[in-house]
C-alpha positions in Angstrom: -74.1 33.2 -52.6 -71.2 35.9 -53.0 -68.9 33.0 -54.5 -72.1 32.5 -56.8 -71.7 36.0 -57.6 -68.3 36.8 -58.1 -68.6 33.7 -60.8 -71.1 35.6 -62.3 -69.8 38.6 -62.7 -65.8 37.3 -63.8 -67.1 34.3 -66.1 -70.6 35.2 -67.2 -70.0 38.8 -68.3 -69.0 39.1 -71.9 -69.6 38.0 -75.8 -70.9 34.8 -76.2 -67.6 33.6 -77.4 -65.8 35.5 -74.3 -67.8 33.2 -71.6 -67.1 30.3 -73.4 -63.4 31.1 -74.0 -63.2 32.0 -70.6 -65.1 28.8 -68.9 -62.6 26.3 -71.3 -59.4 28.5 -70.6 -60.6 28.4 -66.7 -61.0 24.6 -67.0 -57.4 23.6 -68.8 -55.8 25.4 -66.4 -56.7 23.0 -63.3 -55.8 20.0 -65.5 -52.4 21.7 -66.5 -52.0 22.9 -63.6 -52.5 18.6 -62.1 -50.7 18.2 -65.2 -47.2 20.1 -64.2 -47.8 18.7 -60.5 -47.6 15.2 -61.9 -44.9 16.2 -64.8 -42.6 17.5 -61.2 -43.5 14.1 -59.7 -42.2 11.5 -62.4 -39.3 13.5 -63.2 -37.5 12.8 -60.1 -39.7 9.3 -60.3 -38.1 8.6 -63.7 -34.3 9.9 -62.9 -33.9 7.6 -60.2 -35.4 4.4 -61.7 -33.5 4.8 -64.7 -30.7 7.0 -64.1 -29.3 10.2 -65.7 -28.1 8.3 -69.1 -30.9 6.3 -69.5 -33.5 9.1 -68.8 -31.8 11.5 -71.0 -32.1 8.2 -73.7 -35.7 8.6 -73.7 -35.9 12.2 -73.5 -33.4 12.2 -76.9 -35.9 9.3 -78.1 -39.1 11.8 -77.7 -38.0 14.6 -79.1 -37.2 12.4 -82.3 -40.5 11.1 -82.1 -41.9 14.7 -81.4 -39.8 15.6 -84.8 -41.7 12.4 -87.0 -45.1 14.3 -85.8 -44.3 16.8 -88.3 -45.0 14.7 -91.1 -48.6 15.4 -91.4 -47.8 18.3 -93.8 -50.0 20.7 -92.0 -53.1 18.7 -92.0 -54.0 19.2 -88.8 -53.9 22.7 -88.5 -55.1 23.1 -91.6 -57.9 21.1 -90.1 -58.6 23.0 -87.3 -59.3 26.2 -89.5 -61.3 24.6 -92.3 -63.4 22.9 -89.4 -63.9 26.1 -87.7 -64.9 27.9 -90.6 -67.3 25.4 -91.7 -68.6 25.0 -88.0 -68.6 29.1 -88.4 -71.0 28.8 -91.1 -73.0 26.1 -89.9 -72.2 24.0 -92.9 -72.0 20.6 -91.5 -71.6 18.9 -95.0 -68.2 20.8 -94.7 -67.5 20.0 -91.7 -67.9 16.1 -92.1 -66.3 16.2 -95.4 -63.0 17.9 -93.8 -62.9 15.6 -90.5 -63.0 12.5 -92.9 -61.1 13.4 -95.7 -57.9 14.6 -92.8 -58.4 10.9 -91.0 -57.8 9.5 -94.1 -55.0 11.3 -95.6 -53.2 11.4 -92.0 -53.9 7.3 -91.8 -51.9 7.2 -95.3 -48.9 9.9 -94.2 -48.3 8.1 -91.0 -48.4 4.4 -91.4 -45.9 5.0 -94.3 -43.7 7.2 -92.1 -43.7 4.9 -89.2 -43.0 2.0 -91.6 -39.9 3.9 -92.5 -38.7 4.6 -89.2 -39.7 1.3 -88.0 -37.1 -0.2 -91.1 -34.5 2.0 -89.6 -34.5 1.5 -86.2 -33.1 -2.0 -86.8 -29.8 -0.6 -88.9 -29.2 2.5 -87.1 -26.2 2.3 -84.2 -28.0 3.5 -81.5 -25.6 3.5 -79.0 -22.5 5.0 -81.0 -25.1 7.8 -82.3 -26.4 8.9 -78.8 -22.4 8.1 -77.8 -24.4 5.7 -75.3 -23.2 2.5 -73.4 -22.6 0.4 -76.1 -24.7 -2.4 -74.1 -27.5 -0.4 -74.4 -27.6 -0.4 -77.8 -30.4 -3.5 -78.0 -32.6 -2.0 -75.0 -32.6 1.6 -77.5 -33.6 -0.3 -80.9 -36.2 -1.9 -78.8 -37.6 1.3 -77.4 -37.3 3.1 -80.6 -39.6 0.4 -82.4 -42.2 0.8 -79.9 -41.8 4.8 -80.0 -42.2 5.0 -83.5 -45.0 2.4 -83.8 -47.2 4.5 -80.7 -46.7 7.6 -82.4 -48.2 6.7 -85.9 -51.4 4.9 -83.9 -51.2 8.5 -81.6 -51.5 11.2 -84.4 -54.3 9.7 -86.5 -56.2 9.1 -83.0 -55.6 12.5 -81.4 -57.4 14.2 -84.2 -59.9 14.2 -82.5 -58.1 17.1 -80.6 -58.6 19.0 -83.3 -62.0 18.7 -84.2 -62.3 20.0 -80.1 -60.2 23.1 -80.8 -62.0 23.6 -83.7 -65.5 23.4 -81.6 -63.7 25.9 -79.3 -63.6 23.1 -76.2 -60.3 23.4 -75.5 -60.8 22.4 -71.4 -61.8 18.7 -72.6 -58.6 18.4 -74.3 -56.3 19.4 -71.7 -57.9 16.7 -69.2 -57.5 13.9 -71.8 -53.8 15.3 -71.6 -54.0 15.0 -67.5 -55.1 11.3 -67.8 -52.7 10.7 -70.1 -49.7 11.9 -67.5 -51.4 10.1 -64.4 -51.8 6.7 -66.1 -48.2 7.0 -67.3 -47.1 8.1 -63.3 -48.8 5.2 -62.2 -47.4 2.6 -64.3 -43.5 4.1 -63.6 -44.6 4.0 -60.2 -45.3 0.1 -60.5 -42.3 -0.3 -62.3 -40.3 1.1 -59.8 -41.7 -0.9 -57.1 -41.8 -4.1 -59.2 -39.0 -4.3 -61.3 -35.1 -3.9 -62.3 -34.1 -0.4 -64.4 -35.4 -1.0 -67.8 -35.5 1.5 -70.7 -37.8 -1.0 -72.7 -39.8 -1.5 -70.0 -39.9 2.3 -69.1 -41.0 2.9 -72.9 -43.6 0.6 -72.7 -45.3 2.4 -70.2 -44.9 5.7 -72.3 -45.8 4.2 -75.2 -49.0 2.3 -74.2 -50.5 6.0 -72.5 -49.4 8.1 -75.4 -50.8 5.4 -78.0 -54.1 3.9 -76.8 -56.1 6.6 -74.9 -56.3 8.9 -77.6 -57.8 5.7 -79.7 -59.8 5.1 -76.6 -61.6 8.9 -76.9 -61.7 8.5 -80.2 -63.4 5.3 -81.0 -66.2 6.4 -77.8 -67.2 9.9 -78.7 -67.5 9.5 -82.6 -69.9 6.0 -81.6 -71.5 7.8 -78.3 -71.7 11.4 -78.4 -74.3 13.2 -79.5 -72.2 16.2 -80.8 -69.6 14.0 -82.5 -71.3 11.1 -83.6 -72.7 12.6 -86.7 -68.8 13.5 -87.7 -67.8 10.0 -87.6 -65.2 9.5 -90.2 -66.2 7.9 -93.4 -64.9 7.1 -96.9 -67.5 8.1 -98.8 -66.7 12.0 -97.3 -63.4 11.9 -98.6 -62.7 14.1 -101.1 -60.0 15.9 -103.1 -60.9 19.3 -103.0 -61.4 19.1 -99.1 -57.8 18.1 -98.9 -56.7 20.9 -101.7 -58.2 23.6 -98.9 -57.0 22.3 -95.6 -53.4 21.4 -97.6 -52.8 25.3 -99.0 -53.3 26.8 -95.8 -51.9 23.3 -93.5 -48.4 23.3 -95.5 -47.4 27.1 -94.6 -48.3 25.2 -90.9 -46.5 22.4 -91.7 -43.5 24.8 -93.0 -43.6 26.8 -89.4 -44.1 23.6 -87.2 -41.0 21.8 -88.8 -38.9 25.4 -87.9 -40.7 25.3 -84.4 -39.0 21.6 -84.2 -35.4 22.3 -85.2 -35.7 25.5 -82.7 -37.0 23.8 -79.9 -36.2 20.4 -80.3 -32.9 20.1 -81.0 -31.5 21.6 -78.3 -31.5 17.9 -76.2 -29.4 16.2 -79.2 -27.1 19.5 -79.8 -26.6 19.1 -75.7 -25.7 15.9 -75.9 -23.2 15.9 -78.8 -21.3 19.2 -78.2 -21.5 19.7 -74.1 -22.7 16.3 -72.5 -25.2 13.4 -72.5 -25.6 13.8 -68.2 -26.1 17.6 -69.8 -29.8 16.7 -70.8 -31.0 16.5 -67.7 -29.8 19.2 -66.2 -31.6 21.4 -69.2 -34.8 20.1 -69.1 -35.4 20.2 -65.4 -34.7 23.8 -65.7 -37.0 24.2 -68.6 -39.5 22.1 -66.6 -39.9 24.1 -64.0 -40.2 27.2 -66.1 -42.1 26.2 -68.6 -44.7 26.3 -66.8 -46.0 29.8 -68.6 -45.4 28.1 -71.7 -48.2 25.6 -71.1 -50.4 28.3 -70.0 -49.8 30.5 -73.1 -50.8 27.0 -75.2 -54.0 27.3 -73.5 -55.0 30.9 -74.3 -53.4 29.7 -78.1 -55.6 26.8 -78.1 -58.8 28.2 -77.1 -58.5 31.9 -78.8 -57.0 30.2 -82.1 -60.1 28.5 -83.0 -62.1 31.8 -81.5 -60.1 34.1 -83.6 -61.1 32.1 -86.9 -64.8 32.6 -85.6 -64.3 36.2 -85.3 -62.6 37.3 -88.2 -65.1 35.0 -90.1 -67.4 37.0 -88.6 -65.8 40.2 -88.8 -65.7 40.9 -85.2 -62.3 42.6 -85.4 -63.2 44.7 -81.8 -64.1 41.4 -79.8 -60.1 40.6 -81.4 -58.4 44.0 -80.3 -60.2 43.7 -76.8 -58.7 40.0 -76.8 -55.1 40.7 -77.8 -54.9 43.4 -75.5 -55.8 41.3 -72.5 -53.6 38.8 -73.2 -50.4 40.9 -73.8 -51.6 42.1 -70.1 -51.3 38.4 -68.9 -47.5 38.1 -70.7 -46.1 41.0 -68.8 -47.8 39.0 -65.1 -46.2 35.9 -66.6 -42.6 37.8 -67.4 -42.8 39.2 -63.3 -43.4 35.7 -62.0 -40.8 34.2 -64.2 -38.4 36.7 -62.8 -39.1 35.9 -59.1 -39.0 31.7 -60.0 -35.4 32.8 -61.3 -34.7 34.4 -58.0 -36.0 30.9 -56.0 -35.0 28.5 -58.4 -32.1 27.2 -56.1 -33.8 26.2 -53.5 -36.8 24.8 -55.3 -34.0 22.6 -57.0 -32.6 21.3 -54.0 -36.5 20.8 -52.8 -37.4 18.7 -56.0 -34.2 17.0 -57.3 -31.8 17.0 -54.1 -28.1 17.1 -54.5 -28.1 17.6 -58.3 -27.1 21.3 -58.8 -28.5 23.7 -62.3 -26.5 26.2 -62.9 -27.9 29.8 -62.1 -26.8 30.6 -65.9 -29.1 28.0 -67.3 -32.3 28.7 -65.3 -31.6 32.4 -66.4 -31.6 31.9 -70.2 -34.0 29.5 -70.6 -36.5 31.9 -69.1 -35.8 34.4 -71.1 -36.2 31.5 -74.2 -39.5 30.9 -72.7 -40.7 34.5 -72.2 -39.7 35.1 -76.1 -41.4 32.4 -76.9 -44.9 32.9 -75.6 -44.2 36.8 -76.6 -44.3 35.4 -80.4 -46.9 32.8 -79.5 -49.4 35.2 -78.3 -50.2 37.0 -81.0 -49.6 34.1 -83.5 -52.6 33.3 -82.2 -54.4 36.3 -84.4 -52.3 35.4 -87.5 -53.0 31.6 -87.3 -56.8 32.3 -86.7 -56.9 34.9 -89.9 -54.9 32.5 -92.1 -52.5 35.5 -93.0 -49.7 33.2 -92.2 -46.9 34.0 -94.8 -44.8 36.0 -93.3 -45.0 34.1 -90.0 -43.9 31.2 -92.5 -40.5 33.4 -93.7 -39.5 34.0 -90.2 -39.5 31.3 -88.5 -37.8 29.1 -91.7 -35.2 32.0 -91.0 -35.0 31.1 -87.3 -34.4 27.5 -87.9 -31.6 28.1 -90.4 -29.7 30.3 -87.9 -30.7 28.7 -85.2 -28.6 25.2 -85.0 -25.3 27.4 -86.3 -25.4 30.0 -83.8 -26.3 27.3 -81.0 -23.1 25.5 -81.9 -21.2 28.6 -82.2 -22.1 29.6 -78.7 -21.4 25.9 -77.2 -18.2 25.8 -78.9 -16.5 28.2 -80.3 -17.8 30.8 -77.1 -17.2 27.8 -74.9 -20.6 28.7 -73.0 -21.8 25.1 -73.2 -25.6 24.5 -72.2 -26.2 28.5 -71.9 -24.5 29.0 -75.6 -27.2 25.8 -77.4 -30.2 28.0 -75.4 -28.9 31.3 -76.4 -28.9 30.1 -79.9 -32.8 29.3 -79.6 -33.5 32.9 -78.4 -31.4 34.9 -80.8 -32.8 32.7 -83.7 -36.6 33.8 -82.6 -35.7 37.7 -81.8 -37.0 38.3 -85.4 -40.2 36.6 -85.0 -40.6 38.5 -81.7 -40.2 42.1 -83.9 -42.3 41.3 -86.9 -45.0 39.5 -84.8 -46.6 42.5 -82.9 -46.5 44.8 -86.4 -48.0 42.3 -88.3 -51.2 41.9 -85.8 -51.3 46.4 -85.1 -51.7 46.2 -89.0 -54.1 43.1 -89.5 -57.0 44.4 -86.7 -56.4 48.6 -88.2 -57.3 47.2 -91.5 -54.6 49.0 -92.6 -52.6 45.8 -94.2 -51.4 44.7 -97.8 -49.0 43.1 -99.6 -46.7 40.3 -97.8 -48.4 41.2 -94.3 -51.9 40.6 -95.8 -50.8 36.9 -97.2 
């Protein structure tokens, strides 16, 4: 009865939008938090089946395809807004016409773009790019065919995440994310047991999870669901001027999302060229283990995005205030535990990945990369849920101009290696981290015009 109670009284108490904010944020956080469990078991799974060099292969190989994802020009994003809106004012005419008309455009952008990259995987010298074994150079044309191919067939499909951040159900989407990791843990597994080292092999497995389970939802809840099945993409819904709206609001999106890439997904490549290719490895299992508050500030983002357009649609600037306020609150508890992870890191190292040693130096700036990040990321959340966007837009195509420079600068001519390509990211973003905050004091005191009202 009192655990009855205390559920009560935490997750019933509140605005409408607050409970359901609150039961969907409660939700993800179990399947991250199974999520980074299984994300800590396959890394150590995947380094010894393939080995350092291959592994940091395929991480090299994702954050191209992670960079490819861009392509949709903002659609959906721009989705995700439109669709609230329209959800917002219960026009489901709207709301069919947008779903339909972002299918199809996305179905034209990606098969042409995979098509592309398809073409040049067979020309491109792998081996002598990624300054690989050149024997591996077939096994990497191989995987980066099947990489390219599952990503075109995953970012039409996972639109359907969308249309559930637009609904505001962002728990649902987080456990199709946790089924997606334990299906691919379970086939490296097999492989490990089963077979010889194989990068082609090893993408197959990542490929066939990221690629087909996202069709799989898909396909079942726009034929099955009651909620969905009257959104079922069709042609006869497409139309130009539903494209025109998500597309002048999805491009500035687009715009920031490419910068986000170049900041945070270059830093593998820029590793491997100016420090080392075994170098990878070492970086991302520090930023593995500490991004761990970066995937919890995506869930607050996620769930309060799509919340936020519903308010300020709706005017409810306090139920905003109240909001931002709690979760600056939660950054400062996330900043304190980061600190103390810094202060164990070495021996949660030796736990997880034995004899392989990460620097001290590393750990420390990539938690202060990831505390600056979800410092800017929390109150984008307000600015990408009022559409006021522009500025956002300015700063971080800023960010990703300085950012490669300086991150070579640092590597190189600093000689600080790893730490210098990191320190690069979190200079770059200090800007973002100072006009964020203003932006959002002036948007919810009314108080804004001009470039801050745009």
């Amino acid at each position: 009865m009192r655990i009855k109670e205390l559920w009560n009284k935490v997750m019933e108490k509140g605005h409408e939008r607050t409970i359901k904010a609150k039961k969907n944020i409660l939700l993800s956080m179990i399947y991250k938090a199974l999520g980074i469990l299984i994300g800590f078991a396959y890394f150590p799974i995947s380094l010894s089946y393939l080995g350092e060099a291959k592994f940091a292969i395929f991480l090299i190989m994702v954050s191209m395809v992670d960079w490819f994802a861009e392509f949709d020009i903002g659609i959906g994003n721009g989705l995700r807004n439109r669709l609230g809106e329209a959800l917002a004012d219960d026009n489901e005419e709207d709301a069919k016409g947008y779903i339909s008309t972002a299918y199809f455009a996305l179905g034209s952008i990606f098969s042409g773009v995979a098509l592309i990259a398809i073409g040049f995987s067979f020309i491109i010298p792998w081996a002598d790019w990624l300054e690989a074994d050149p024997t591996l150079d077939r096994q990497i044309m191989i995987l980066a065919v099947m990489m390219f191919g599952a990503f075109a067939i995953n970012f039409i499909s996972a639109m359907i995440y969308q249309i559930f951040f637009a609904l505001q159900r962002t728990g649902i989407v987080t456990l199709f994310g946790l089924i997606m990791k334990a299906s691919f843990l379970a086939l490296i597994i097999i492989l490990m047991y089963t077979t010889e080292e194989s990068l082609v092999l090893y993408g197959a497995a990542k490929t066939f999870t990221f690629a087909f389970i996202p069709l799989a939802i898909g396909l079942y809840y726009f034929n099955y669901s009651k909620d969905l099945k009257k959104f079922k993409p069709s042609l006869k819904y497409v139309k130009r001027h539903y494209f025109d709206k998500m597309f002048s609001l999805g491009f500035q999106f687009f715009l920031i999302k490419i910068s986000m890439v170049i900041i945070h997904q270059t830093n593998n490549i820029l590793i491997a060229k100016f420090v080392s290719l075994e170098e990878v490895t070492t970086y991302e299992a520090a930023y593995k283990f500490l991004s761990v508050f970066l995937l919890v500030f995506v869930i607050f983002t996620n769930q309060l995005w799509s919340a936020s357009v519903e308010a300020y649609r709706k005017g409810d600037l306090v139920w905003m205030r109240n909001t931002i306020k709690s979760v600056v609150k939660i950054w400062l508890g996330t900043v304190l535990i980061t600190f103390l992870m810094v202060l164990i890191s070495p021996l949660f190292y030796k736990l997880w990945l034995g004899d392989k040693e990460i620097p001290l130096a590393i750990t420390i700036v990539v938690a202060v990369s990831v505390s600056i990040t979800n410092w800017v990321n929390l109150f984008n959340l307000i600015t990408n849920g009022t559409g006021k966007i522009r500025l956002q837009m300015y700063a971080w195509i800023f960010a990703s101009v300085i950012n490669i420079p300086l991150s070579i600068f640092f590597a190189t001519t600093m000689e600080l290696g790893t730490v210098g390509i990191v320190l690069g990211t979190i200079v770059s973003m200090l800007p973002l981290a100072i006009l964020s905050p203003i932006q959002v004091r002036k948007i919810l005191s009314e108080n804004i015009k001009g470039i801050w009202n745009k």
